[in-house]
C-alpha positions as CSV (number, residue, x, y, z in Angstrom):
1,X,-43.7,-61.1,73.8
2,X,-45.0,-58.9,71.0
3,X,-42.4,-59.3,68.6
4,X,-42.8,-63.1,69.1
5,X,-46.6,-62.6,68.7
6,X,-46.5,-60.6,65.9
7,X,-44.4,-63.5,64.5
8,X,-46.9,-66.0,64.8
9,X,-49.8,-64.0,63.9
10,X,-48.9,-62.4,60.9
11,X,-47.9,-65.5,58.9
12,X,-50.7,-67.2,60.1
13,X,-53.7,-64.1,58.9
14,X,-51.8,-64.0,55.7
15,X,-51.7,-67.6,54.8
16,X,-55.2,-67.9,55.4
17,X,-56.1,-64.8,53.2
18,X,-53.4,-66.2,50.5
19,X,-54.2,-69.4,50.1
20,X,-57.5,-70.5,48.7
21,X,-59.2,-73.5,50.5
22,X,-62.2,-75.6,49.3
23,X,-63.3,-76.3,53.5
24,X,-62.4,-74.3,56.2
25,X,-61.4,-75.6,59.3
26,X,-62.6,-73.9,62.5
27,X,-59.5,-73.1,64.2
28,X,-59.1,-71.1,67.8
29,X,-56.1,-69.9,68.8
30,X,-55.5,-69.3,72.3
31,X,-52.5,-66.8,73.8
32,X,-52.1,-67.2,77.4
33,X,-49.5,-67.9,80.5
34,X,-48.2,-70.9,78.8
35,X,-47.7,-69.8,75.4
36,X,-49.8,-69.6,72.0
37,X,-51.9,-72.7,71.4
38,X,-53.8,-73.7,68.1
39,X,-56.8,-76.3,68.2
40,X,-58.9,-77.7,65.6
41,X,-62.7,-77.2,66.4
42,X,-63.5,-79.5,63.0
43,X,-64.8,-82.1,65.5
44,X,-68.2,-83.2,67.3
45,X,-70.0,-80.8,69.2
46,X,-70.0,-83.0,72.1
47,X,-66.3,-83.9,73.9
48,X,-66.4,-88.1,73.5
49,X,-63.2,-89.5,73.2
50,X,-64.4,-92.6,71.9
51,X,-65.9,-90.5,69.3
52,X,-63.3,-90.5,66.8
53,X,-62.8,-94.5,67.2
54,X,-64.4,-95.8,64.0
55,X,-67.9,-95.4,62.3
56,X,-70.7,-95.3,64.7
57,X,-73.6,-97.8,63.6
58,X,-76.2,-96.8,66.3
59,X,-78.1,-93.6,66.4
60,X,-76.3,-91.6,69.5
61,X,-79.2,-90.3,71.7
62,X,-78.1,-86.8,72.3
63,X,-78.6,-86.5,68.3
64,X,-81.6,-87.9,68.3
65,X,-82.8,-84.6,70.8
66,X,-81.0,-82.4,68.6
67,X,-82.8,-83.5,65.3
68,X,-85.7,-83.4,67.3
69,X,-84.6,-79.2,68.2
70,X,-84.2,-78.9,64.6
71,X,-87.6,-80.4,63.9
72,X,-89.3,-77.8,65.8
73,X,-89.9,-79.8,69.3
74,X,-89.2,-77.6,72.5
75,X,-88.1,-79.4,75.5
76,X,-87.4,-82.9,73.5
77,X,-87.1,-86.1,75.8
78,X,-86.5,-89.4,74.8
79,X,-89.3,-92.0,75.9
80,X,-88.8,-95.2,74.1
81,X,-85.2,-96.2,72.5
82,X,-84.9,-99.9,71.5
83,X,-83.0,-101.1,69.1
84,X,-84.7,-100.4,66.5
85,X,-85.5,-96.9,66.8
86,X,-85.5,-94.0,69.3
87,X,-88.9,-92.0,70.2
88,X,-88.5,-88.5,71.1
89,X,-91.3,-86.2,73.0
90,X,-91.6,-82.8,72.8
91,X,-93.9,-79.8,72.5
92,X,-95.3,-77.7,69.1
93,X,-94.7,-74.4,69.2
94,X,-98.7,-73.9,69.9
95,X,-98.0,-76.4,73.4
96,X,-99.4,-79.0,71.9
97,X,-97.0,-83.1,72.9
98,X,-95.3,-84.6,69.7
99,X,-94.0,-87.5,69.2
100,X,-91.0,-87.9,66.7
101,X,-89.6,-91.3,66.1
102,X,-85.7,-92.3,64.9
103,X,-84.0,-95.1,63.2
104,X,-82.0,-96.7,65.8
105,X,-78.8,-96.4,62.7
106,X,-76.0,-93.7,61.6
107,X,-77.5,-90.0,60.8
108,X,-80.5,-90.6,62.9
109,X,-83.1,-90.3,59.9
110,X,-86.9,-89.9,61.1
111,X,-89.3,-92.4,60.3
């Protein structure tokens, strides 16, 4: 088992120190009971399998609460989504209610 690890690991540590790379790819590699296993992390954060289907065209609600996170609102809930755009409540970091509002399109860009 070692020899066969040390197989796999060592060409795989030195091509990644060797060769340069514009983008790295998040990569986890996973040695167990069945055998060594590589996957690709480069994908949502969330597991949908109809994620990777084609270009989404609608705002997906679940990044519309984590815009609203990286806008500074604790404890974000949507209240209003139509299809227009998608309102988001949370509180300030003084407790004060927000309100943050989406477009209801791709990125999820605040209006």
């Amino acid at each position: 088992m070692n020899t066969v690890l040390k197989s796999v690991l060592i060409p795989l540590l030195l091509g990644g120190a060797i060769m340069p790379s514009a983008a790295h790819a998040q990569v986890e590699l996973h040695i167990g009971p069945g055998g060594v296993d590589v996957q690709n992390r480069d994908r949502d954060r969330y597991v949908d399998p109809g994620y990777e289907r084609g270009p989404r065209r609608r705002c997906d609600p679940r990044d519309a609460l984590d815009n609203a996170r990286d806008a500074g609102l604790r404890r974000p809930q949507i209240i209003r989504e139509t299809s227009r755009s998608i309102t988001v409540q949370g509180f300030t970091r003084n407790g004060r209610s927000d309100r943050i509002s989406f477009a209801n399109v791709r990125g999820c860009p605040e209006i």
